[in-house]
N, C-alpha and C positions, 0 to 999 in steps of 0.2 A: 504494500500500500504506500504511494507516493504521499509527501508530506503532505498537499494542495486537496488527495482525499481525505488525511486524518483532519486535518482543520475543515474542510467540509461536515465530516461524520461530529464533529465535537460542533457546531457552527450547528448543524440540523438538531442532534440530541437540546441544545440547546433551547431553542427554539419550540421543538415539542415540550419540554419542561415548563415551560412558561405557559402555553397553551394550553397546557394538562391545569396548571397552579390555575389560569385564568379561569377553568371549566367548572372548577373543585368549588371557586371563588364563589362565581354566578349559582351555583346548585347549592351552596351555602344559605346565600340571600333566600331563595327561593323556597328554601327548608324554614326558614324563621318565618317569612311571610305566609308561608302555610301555617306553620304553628300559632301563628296570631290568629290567623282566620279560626282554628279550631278552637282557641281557648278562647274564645268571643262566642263562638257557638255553644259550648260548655258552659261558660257565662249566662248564655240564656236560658239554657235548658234547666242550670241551678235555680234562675230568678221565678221559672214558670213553677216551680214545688209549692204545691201547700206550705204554709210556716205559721208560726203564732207570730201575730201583730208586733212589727216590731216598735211602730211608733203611735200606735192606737189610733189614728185618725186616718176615719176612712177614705177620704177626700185624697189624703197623701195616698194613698193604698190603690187606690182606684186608678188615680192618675199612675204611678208607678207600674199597673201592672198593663194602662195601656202604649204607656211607654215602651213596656218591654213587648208587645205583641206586636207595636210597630219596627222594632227591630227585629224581632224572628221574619216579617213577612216583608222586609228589606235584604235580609240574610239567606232568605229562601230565593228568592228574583235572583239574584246575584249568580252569574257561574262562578264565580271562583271558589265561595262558598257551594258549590253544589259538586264542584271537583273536589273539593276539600276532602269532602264524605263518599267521593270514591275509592271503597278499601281497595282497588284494582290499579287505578290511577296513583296510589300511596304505596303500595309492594312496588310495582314499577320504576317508581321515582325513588325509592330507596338501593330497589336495585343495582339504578343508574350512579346513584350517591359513591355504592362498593367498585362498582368499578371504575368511575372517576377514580376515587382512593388509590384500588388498586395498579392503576395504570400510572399515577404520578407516583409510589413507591419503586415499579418497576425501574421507571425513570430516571429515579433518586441514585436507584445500584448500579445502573447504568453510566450517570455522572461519576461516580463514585470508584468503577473500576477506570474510568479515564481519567481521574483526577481533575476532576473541576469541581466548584464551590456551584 
């Protein structure tokens, strides 16, 4: 292997590292932002329970729990909330998650026996 290909191969390794790291980055975001949508959905699902009064007046009670059925039937309209709650669309994307992972680890050994940071 001429030197012009190992500076190539280390030049391309390179390059996919970053790619891999930007992938991992973006699917990262994309993990929280689900998770937010879910514990909002969670959040509601806890507000709609029976409970004993927490502030005695019905007026607050009332209003509060039209407040919260205005958010479940803004939460339900929404796709992203309605992907949220696809367990299909969630194994998939975690899927994706592991081998992001495992593909920027590969990567990592790969730097690693060429000696790059």
């Amino acid at each position: 292997m001429t030197g012009d290909e190992k500076r190539q191969q280390k030049a391309t390794l390179l390059l996919e590292y970053q790619e891999a790291e930007e992938e991992l980055a973006h699917l990262s975001e994309k993990a929280s932002a689900w998770a937010a949508r879910l514990k909002e959905i969670v959040l509601c699902i806890e507000h709609t329970k029976p409970k004993a009064s927490s502030c005695g007046v019905p007026e607050v009670e009332a209003r509060l729990k039209v407040q919260n059925a205005d958010r479940l039937k803004r939460i339900a309209s929404e796709l992203n909330y309605r992907q949220s709650m696809n367990l299909d669309a969630v194994l998939e994307f975690i899927e994706g998650m592991q081998v992001a992972q495992k593909k920027l680890e590969e990567l990592l050994q790969r730097k690693q026996v060429l000696g790059l940071r």
